[in-house]
C-alpha positions in Angstrom: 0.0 0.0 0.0 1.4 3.4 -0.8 1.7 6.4 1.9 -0.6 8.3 -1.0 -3.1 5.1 -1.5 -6.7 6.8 -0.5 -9.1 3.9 -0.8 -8.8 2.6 2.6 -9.6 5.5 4.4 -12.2 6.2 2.3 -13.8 2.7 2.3 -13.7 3.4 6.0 -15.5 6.9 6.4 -17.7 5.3 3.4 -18.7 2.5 6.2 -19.5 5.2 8.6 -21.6 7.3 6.8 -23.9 3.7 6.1 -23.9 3.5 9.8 -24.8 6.6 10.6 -27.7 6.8 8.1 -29.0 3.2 9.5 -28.5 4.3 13.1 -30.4 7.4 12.3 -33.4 5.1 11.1 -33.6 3.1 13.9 -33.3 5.9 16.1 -36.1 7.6 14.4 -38.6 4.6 14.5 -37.9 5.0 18.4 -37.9 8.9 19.1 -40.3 10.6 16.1 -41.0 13.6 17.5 -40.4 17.4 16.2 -37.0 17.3 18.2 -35.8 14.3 16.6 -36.6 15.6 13.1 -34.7 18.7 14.1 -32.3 17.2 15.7 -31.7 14.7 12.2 -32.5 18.0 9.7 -29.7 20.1 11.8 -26.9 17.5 12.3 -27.3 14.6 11.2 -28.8 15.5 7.4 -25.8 18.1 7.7 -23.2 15.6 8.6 -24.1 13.3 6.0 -23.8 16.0 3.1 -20.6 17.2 4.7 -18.9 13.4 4.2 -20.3 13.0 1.1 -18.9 16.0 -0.2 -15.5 15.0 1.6 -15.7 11.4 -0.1 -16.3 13.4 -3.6 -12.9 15.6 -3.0 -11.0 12.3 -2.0 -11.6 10.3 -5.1 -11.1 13.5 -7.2 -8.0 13.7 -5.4 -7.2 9.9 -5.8 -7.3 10.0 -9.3 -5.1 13.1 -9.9 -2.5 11.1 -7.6 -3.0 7.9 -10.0 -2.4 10.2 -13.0 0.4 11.7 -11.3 2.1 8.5 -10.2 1.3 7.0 -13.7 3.2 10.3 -15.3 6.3 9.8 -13.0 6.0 5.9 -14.0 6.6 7.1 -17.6 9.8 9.2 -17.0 
């Protein structure tokens, strides 16, 4: 595995972002009240956008290192 190798890290906030969106569901079956919908609209939903936006960024950035180490390959 290379220092620069993303995948596992990213396979890894990948599985928390499942858990979080499956705890929030069972949580929710449980507590379904106007807080807990804030509570999910406010964090959670926020949260969830955040690391998907974050997971976007690090595959971006996982390919420019592929191409990069591909180029240096080539030399």
């Amino acid at each position: 595995m290379r220092p620069w190798d993303l995948a596992g890290g990213m396979a890894r906030i990948d599985l928390a972002l499942k858990t979080l969106t499956a705890e929030t569901a069972t949580v929710s079956q449980l507590w379904s009240d106007d807080a807990n919908r804030a509570f999910v609209d406010k964090y959670v939903k926020a949260a969830q956008m955040r690391v998907r936006n974050l997971l976007d960024a690090l595959r971006r950035l996982s390919e420019v290192l592929a191409e990069a180490e591909r180029n240096c390959g080539q030399m």
